[in-house]
PLY file of the C-alpha trace (Angstrom):
ply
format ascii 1.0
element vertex 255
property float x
property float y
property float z
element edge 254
property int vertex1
property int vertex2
end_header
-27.39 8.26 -11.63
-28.03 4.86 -10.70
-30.15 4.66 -7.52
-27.41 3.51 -4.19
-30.22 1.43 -2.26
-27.77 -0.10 0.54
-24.69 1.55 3.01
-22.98 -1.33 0.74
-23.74 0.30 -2.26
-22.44 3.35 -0.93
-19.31 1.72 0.85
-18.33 0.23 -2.84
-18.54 3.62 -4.25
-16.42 6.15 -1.85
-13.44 3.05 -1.43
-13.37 2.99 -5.34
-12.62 6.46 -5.31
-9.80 6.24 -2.60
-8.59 3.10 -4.20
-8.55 4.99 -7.93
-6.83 8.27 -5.78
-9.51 9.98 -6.41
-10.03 10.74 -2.73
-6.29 11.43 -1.60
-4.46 10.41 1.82
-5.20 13.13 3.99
-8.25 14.87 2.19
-11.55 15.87 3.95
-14.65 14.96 2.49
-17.51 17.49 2.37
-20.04 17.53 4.75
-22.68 15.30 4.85
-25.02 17.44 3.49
-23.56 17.99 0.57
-22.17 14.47 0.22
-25.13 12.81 0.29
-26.82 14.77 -2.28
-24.01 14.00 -4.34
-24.67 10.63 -4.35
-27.91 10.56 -4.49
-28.80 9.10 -0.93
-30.34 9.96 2.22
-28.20 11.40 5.25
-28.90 8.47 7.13
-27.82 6.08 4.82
-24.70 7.48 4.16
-23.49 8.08 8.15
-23.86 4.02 7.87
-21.43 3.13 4.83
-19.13 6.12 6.79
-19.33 3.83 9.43
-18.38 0.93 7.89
-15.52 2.53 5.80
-14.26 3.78 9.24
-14.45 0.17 10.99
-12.51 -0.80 8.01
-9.76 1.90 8.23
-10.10 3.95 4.89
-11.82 6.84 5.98
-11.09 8.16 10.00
-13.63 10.95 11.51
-12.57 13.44 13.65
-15.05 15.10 16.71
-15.75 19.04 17.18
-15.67 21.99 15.61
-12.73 21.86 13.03
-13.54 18.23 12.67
-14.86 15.86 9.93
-14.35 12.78 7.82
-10.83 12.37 6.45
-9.37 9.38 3.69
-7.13 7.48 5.75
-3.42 7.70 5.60
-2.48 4.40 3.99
-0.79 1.89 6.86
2.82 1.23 7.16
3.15 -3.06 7.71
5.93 -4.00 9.86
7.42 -7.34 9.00
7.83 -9.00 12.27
9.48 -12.14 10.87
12.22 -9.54 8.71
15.75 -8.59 8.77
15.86 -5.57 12.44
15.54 -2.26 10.39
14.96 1.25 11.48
11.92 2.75 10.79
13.29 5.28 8.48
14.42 2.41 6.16
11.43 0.56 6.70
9.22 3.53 5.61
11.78 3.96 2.14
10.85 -0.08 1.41
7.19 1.26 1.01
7.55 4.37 -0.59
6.92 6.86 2.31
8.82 10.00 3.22
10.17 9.38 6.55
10.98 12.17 9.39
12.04 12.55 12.93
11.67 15.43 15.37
14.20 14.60 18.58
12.48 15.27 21.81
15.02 14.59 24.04
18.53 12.99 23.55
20.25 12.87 26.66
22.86 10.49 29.38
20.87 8.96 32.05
20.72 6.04 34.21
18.19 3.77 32.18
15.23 2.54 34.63
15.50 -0.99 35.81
14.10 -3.14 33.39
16.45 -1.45 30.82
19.39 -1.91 32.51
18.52 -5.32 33.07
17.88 -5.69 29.20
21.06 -4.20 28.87
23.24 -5.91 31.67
24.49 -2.68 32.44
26.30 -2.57 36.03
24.15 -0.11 38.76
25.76 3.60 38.24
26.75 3.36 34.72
24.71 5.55 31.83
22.66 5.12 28.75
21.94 7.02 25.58
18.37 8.10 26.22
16.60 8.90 23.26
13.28 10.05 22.69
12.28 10.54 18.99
8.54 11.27 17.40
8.65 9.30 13.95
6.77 10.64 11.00
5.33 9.27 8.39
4.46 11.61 4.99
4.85 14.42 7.51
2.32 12.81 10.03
3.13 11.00 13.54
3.15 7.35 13.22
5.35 6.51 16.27
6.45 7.81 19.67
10.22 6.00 20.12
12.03 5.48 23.58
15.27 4.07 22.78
18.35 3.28 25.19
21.87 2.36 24.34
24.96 1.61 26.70
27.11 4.74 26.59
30.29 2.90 27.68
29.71 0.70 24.07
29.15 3.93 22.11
31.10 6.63 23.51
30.26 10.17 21.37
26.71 8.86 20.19
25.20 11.58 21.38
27.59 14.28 19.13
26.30 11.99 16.01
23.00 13.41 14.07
20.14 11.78 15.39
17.67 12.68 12.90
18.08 9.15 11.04
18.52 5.69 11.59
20.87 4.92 14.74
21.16 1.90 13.60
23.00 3.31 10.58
25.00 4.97 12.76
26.09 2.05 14.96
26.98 0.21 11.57
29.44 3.50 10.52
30.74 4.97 13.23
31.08 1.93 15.47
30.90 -1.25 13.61
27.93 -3.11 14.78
23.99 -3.24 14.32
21.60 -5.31 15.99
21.52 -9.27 14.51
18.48 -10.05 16.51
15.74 -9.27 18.59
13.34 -9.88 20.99
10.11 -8.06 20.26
6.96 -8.17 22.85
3.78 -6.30 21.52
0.89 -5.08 23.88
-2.35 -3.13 23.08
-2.16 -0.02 25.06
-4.74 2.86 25.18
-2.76 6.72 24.63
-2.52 8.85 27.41
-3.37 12.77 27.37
0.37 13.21 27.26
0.70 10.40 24.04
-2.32 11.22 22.59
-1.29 15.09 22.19
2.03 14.24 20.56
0.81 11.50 18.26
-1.92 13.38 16.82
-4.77 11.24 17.74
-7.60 10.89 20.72
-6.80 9.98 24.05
-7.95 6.18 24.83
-6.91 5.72 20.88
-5.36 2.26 20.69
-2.08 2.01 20.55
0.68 -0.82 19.18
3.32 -0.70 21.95
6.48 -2.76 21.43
9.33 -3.48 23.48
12.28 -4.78 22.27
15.56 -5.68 23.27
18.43 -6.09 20.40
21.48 -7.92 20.30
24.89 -7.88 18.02
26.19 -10.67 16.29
27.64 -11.57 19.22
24.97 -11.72 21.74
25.54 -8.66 23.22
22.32 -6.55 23.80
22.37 -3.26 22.73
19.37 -1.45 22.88
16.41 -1.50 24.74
13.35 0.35 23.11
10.25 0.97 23.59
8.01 2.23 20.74
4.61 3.23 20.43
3.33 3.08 16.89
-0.35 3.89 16.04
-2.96 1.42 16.01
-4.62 3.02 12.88
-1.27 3.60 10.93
0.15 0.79 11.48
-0.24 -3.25 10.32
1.70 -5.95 11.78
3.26 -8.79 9.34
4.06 -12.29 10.85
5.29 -15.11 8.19
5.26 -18.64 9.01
6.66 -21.41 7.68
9.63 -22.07 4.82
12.02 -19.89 7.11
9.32 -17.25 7.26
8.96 -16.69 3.98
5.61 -18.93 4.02
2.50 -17.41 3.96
2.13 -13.87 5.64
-0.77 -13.81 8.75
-1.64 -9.73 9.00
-2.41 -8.29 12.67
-4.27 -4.56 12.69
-5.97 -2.58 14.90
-9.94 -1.74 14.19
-12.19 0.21 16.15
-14.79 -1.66 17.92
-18.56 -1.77 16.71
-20.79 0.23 18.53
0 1
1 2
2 3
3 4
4 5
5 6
6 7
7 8
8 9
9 10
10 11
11 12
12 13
13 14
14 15
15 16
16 17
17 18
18 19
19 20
20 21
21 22
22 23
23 24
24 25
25 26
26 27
27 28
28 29
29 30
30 31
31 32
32 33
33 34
34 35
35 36
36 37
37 38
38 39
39 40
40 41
41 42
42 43
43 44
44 45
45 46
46 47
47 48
48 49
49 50
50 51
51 52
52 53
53 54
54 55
55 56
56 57
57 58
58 59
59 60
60 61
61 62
62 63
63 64
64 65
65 66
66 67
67 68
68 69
69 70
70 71
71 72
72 73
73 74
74 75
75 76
76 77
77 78
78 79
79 80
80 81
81 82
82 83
83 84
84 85
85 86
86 87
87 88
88 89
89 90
90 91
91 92
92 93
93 94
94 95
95 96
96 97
97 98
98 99
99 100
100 101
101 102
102 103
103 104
104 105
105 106
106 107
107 108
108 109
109 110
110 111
111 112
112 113
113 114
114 115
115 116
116 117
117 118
118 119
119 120
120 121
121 122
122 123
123 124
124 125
125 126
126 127
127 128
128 129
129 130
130 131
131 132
132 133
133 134
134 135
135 136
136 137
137 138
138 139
139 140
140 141
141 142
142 143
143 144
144 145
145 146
146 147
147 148
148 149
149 150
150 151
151 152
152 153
153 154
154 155
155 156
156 157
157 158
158 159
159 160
160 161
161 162
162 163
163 164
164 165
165 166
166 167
167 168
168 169
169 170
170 171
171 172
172 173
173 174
174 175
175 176
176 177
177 178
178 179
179 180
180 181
181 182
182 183
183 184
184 185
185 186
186 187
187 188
188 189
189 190
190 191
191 192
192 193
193 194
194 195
195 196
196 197
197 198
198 199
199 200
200 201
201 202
202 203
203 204
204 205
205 206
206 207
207 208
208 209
209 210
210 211
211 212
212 213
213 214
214 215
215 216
216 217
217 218
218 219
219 220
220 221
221 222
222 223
223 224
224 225
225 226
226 227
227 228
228 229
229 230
230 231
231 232
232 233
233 234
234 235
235 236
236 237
237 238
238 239
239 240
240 241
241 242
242 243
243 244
244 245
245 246
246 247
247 248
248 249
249 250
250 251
251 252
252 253
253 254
């Protein structure tokens, strides 16, 4: 075997095995003991191209007892500058099995800034909806979604399971034209953290977004909290946005 002098050297070798499928979505690599001897290399030297296959997203490593070093679930890009899709339609574009597990679906009187996103009159009700998003089976994004009752009377008796926005288009004849998006960085709470399958403090993509019908109407008011290590942002510019594509991720910090 040829001698791997550098964490580089190392690096090159483990991503060409993840890029070749080789190392699968999901898998665990062995321990470190073991790994190392594999390839030839000291302990030491391989904890430092972990390190850097980790700061670049391929490889994630999990704390504790049951822990370890995992390949990466591949990201899911979300074109900002695209045609308002659902997320289960957005995951089909890219060849992932999408799922949903409904945590709460429910009429309530939205909170303030939603009714105001919704210009929905003091007293009157929303669609609450609280949905967990998967991904291939995995979390990739914690959904809090509103939508005017009085506008779609009976939404709640629909299956939820999907896209709403399908829904809207079938049963009532509409789907959101546009969109206003805002994106923060937000750290997960205990709470977050615990349903989204990663550590508390992870970093978080949060988005909140109010959408419109063809008529100007709003007609939801979401906010969504995707994972900052599943999860790549698109933005095109220029040409009507179909110029050239500027990517925004999530990495963990050095040190």
């Amino acid at each position: 075997m040829t001698q791997l002098a550098t964490p580089e050297d190392v690096r090159r070798i483990l991503a060409r095995q993840i890029v070749a499928g080789e190392l699968r979505p999901g898998q665990r690599l062995g321990a470190e003991r073991a790994l190392a001897a594999e390839l030839g290399v000291s302990r030491a030297l391989l904890r430092q191209a972990l390190s850097i296959l980790e700061d670049g997203g391929m490889i994630r490593r999990v704390p504790g007892r049951g822990g370890g070093t995992y390949v990466s679930r591949g990201k899911i890009e979300r074109d900002m500058s695209s045609r308002i899709e659902g997320i289960p339609a957005l995951l089909r574009s890219q060849g992932v099995t999408a799922g949903t597990h409904v945590l709460s679906a429910r009429l309530a009187e939205p909170e303030d800034d939603a009714a105001q996103a919704l210009r929905m009159r003091p007293g009157e009700l929303a669609v609450d909806l609280l949905r967990l998003r998967l991904a291939d089976g995995s979390p990739l994004c914690l959904e809090h979604a509103r939508f005017p009752a009085r506008r779609f009377p009976g939404l709640l008796e629909l299956p939820l399971g999907g896209s709403v926005y399908e829904l809207l288009q079938e049963h009532f004849g509409t789907r959101p034209a546009s969109a206003v998006e805002r994106i923060e960085v937000t750290l997960a709470s205990a709470d977050e953290a615990a349903v989204l399958d990663v550590q508390p403090d992870a970093a978080l993509l949060a988005i909140t977004r109010t959408a419109s019908d063809s008529d100007g109407d709003p007609i939801e008011y979401a906010h969504d909290l995707f994972r900052g290590d599943r999860t790549r942002l698109v933005v095109r510019s220029g040409d009507g946005g179909a110029g050239r594509a500027q990517v925004v991720e999530l990495r963990r910090a050095a040190g």
